[in-house]
C-alpha positions, 0 to 999 in steps of 0.5 A, a space after each residue: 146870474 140865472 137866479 138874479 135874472 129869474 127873481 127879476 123876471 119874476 118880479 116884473 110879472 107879478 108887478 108889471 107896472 111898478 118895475 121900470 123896463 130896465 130891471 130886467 132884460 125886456 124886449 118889446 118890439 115883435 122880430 122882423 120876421 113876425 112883423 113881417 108875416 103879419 104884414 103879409 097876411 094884411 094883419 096888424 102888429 096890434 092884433 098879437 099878444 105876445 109873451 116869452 119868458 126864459 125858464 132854464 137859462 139865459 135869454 131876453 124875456 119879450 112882452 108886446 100887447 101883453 097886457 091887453 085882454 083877449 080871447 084865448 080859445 082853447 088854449 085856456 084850456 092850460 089853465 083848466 088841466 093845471 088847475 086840475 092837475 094842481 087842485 084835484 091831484 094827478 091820480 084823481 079818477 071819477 066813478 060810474 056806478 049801477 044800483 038796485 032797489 029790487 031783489 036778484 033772483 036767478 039771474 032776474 033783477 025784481 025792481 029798477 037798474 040805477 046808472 049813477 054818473 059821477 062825471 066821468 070825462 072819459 066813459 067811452 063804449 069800451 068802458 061801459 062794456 065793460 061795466 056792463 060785462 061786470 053786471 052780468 058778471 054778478 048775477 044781472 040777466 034781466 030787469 023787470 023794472 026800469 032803466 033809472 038814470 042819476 045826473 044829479 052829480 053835477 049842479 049845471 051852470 046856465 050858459 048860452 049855446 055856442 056855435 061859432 059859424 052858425 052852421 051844424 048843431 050836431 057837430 060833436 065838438 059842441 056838446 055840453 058836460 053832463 053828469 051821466 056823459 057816455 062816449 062823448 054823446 057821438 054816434 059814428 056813422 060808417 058808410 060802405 059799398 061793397 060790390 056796388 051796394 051801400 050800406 049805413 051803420 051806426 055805432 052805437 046801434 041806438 034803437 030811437 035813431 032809424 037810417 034812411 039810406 039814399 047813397 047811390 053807388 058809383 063806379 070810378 077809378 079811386 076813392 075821392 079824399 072827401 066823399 060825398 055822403 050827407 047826413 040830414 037828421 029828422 027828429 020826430 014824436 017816436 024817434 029820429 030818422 037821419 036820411 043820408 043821401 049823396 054817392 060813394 065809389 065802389 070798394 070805399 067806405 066814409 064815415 062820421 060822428 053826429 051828436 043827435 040826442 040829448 044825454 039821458 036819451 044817448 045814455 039809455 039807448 047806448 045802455 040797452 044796446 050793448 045789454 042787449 048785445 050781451 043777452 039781457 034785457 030791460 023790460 021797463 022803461 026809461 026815466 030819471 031819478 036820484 039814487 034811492 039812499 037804500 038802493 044796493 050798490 051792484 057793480 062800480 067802475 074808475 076812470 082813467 087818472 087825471 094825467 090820461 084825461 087832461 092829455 087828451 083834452 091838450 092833445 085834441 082841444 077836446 071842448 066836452 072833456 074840458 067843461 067837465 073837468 071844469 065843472 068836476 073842479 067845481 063839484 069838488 069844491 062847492 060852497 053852499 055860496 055858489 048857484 051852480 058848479 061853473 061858478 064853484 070853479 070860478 071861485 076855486 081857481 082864482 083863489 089857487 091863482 092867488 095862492 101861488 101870486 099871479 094876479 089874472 085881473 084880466 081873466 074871464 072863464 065861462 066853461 073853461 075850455 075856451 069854446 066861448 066868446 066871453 072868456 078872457 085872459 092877457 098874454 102875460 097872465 098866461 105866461 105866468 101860469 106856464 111859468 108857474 107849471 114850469 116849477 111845478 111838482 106836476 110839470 112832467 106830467 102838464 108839459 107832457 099832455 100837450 101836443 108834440 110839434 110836428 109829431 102829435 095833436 093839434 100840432 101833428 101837421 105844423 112846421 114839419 121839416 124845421 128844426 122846431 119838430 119834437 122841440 116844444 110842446 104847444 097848445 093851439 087854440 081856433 075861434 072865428 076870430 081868433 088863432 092862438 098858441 101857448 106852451 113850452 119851446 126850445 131854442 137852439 141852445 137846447 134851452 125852454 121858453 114859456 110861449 104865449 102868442 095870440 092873435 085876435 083879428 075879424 078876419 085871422 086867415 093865414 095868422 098860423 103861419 104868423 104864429 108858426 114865425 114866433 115859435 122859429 124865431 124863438 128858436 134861432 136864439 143867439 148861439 151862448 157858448 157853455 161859460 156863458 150859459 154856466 153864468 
């Protein structure tokens, strides 16, 4: 009987509209209880797109507003980190390199230094560090000619800016992909008072970015959950100066990340900063270029694997890495046909899509992290694609990148003291306008469900608790004594 239903199940996806409901063991009305959260928070029924699909057992599959188009947020970025995982390989890694055209003598670089990005999702302070300590390492003290950077890895797509409130644009979790991306283009800013003087830091220490420290001290009983420390960023012709205002307590500390420059000058600057912390020195200047096709290779560093990359993108919704990703799916198979990398991945993963017999007509991808108001996906389609992981030789690794209920991630603080804690692994997604979750879940016959709940409304407020109902009642599955289960 599970074979019988899961080749039904199966059938009824691919082919929603030629099976009649009766082929298969289908619910179509949302519980109670979801109806009733809904309610409560003024939303309509028609406002959740929902789908449930049985993988290890027995269960009744359930599709409402299922086949409808809707934005995900970022819980496409399933779609993405499969595809990824399936297309490019769960060992993949990404390469950073140093060139030289010049001669190396005692110690002195005669000629340029070339940093040639490869699209590395993940090329934080810690690695260039270290890619900078293998410099040094090999002989490189000093550089008498210029810093050269290469981006040429990635053929950028086009795509309008987003800013979902309208409000600041240096909120690290807008910046685009680049070829070059270090340390996710964030500066961290660490305010402190010590003895009733403030100090401002900034990590890295980029010489372009001055700190104009107005914080004034205070003297109260306990440090406030949310100090009041503002940033206020002026770029000028020779530099920016962030002017940082407010108050903060005695013996406290606060800080933040702002993304202020564009990616060559953040690159450079991080560059120069840790080299010169390291005792070298750069005497030309900045600029941009390819990599000459005689230039030497000095030093080259890997990535992480793919598996590290993709479960911090699932793990923190991290928009950046997810673009990247889906543009390094599109440098790896690119077409003379596409204009640009976005449309390579495009291309790519419908064909993977249709591959493995999952009709997506309703599927819109734009950046591929769900950071858009273009991008499109019906909730069916979705649980297909989970169902598809499911089986995958990659599942572990896939169900694994996605955050733990209740213990991790963007799951870290929802339905704590349930009986869902540690029993799925969810996806969350958060736009305006939209509040949706998708992954894997069990029930309390100890049985995994793909789960795919979205709700797109004006005015979404209080819709996680709506979303939260539809995971505790997928839970509280009738109890199947062990011949039924055996069936």
């Amino acid at each position: 009987m599970h074979t019988l239903f899961r080749s039904f199940a199966l059938a009824g996806l691919l082919l929603p509209l030629a099976l009649p409901l009766a082929a298969a063991p289908i619910d179509t009305t949302l519980p109670a209880k979801v109806q009733q959260a809904l309610k409560t928070n003024k939303l309509s029924n028609n406002a959740l797109s929902l789908a449930l699909l049985p993988l290890d057992g027995p269960g009744r599959a359930s599709f409402v507003n299922a086949d409808i188009s809707v934005n995900p947020a970022s819980t496409m970025k399933l779609v993405t980190t499969y595809a990824a995982l399936d297309l490019l390989g769960p060992t993949h890694q990404w390469k950073t390199e140093f060139y030289s055209d010049g001669l190396l003598k005692d110690g002195v670089l005669h000629g340029n230094l070339f940093l040639k990005g490869g699209g590395d999702p993940k090329l934080n302070m810690e690695k260039l560090w270290l890619l900078l300590r293998d410099l040094r390492a090999n002989g490189v003290q000093r550089v008498t000619g210029d810093l050269v950077l290469d981006r040429s890895h990635f053929i950028q797509p086009d795509l309008p800016a987003f800013n979902d409130d309208g409000g600041d644009k240096n909120k690290p979790f807008l910046v685009k992909p680049d070829s070059l991306l270090v340390n996710l283009k964030a500066l961290r800013f660490i305010a402190r008072n010590e003895a009733g003087k403030v100090t401002i830091r900034m990590e890295p220490p980029i010489a372009s970015i001055q700190i104009d420290n107005r914080v004034k001290s205070l003297k109260t009983a306990k440090c406030p959950g949310w100090p009041d420390v503002r940033y206020n960023p002026m770029t000028q012709f020779d530099g920016t100066t962030v002017v940082v205002t407010g108050q903060l307590t005695e013996g406290c500390s606060a800080q933040t990340y702002l993304s202020l420059l564009d990616h060559p000058s953040y690159a450079a600057g991080t560059v120069r900063a840790i080299w010169k912390e390291l005792g070298g020195s750069i005497q030309g200047q900045d600029r941009i270029q390819n990599v000459p096709k005689d230039a030497r290779l000095l030093v080259r560093a890997f990535s992480p694997d793919l598996v590290e990359i993709i479960r911090d993108i699932n793990k923190y919704s991290n928009n950046t890495m997810a673009r990247q990703l889906f543009l390094s799916i599109g440098a790896q198979f690119r077409d003379p046909a596409d204009a640009d990398d976005g449309q390579a991945a495009q291309r790519v993963i419908r064909a993977w899509l249709a591959r493995k017999h999952i009709i997506a007509p309703h599927l819109v991808m734009e950046n591929g992290s769900g950071l858009s108001r273009a991008e499109r996906i019906s909730a069916r389609e979705m649980a297909m694609l989970l169902q598809s992981a499911w089986n995958s030789p990659y599942a572990a690794e896939f169900i694994s990148s996605l955050p733990l209920v209740a213990m991790d991630g963007t799951m870290r603080k929802r339905l704590k003291h349930t009986s869902l804690v540690g029993q799925g692994h969810i996806k969350t997604g958060s736009l305006k306008n939209v509040r949706a979750v998708a992954g894997f879940s069990r029930d309390s016959n100890g049985k995994n469900w793909a789960v795919v709940a979205i709700l797109n409304d004006p005015k979404p407020w209080g819709a996680s608790s709506v979303l939260d109902q539809v995971l505790v009642e997928l839970y509280r599955q009738p109890k199947s004594n062990s011949s039924t289960a055996q069936r």
